[in-house]
Each structure stands twice: as C-alpha cells, then as structure tokens.
C-alpha positions as CSV (number, residue, x, y, z in Angstrom):
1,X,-13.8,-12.3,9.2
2,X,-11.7,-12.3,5.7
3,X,-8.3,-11.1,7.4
4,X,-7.6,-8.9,4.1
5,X,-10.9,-7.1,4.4
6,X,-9.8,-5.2,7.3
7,X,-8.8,-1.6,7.2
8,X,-6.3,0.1,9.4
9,X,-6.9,3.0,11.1
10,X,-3.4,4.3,9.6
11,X,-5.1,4.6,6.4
12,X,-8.6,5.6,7.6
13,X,-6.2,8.8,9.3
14,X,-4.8,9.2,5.2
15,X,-8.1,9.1,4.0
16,X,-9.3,12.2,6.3
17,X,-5.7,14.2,5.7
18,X,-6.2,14.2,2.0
19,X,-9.6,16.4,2.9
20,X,-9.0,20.1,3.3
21,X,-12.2,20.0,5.7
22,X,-11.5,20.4,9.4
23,X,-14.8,18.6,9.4
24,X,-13.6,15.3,7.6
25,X,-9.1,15.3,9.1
26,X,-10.1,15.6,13.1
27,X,-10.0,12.7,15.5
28,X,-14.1,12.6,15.9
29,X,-14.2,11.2,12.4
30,X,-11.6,9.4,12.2
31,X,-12.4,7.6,15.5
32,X,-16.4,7.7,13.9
33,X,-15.1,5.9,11.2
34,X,-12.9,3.2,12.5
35,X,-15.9,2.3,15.1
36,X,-18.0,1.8,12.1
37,X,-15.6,-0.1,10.4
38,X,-14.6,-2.4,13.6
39,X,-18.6,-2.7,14.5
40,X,-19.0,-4.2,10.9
41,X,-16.2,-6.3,11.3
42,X,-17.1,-8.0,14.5
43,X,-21.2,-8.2,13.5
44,X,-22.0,-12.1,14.2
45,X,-24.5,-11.7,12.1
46,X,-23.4,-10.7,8.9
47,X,-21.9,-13.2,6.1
48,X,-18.0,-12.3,4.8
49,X,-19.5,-11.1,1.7
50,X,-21.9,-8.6,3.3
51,X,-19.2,-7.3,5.9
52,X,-17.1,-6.4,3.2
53,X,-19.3,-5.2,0.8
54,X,-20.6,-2.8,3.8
55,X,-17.0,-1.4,5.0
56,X,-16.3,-0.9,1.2
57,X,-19.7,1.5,0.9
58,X,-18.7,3.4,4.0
59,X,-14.6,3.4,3.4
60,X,-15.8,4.6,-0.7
61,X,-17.8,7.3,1.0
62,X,-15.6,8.8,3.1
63,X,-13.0,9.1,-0.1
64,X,-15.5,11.0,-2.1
65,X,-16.7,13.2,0.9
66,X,-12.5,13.9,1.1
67,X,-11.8,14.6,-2.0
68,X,-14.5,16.1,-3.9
69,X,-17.2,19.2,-3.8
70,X,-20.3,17.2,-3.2
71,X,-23.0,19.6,-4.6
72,X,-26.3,19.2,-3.2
C-alpha cells in the first residue's frame, strides 16, 4: 500500500460536515465510508494503482454527494 494514498478518517468526518444532510454528516457514513476505504486499502489483490484509483472514485463521490444537489 502507497503510504500517501491513505485517507484519514479526520478528513472523511470533514468531508460529511461540509454536507447539510443528516443523511451524509452521521456516524453510519462516516464509519460506511472509512470501512470502504480501509477494505480497499488492505485488498491483497489489487495493484497500487488500482487501490488508489478506487478510494479516489469513492472519496470523489462522497464530495459531490456533500456538496452538491445531485438531480436525478
């Protein structure tokens, strides 16, 4: 695992304040999230390149989902 590719759960918590959804800034998610991130990190079977190309896509996602209208 690339040691700079990991992302504190200090700044997944950020991430889900800036939202002013109850359903994005509560613990669920924010525990969701960091499981996500850590079960990426610690897949044997992904290469460095993939890992962090995959916690970018779901760390990317949860910004837009806090700080924008997503219209359907």
């Amino acid at each position: 695992m690339i040691e700079e590719s990991r992302i504190p759960l200090d700044t997944i918590k950020e991430i889900c304040k800036q939202s002013g959804m109850w359903e994005l800034d509560n613990s669920r998610v924010i525990g969701m999230m960091n499981n996500i991130l850590l079960c990426l990190e610690t897949e044997e079977d992904l290469d460095d390149e993939s890992r962090v190309t995959l916690m970018n896509i779901v760390i990317t996602n949860l910004v837009i989902f806090s700080k924008y209208e997503i219209l359907k």
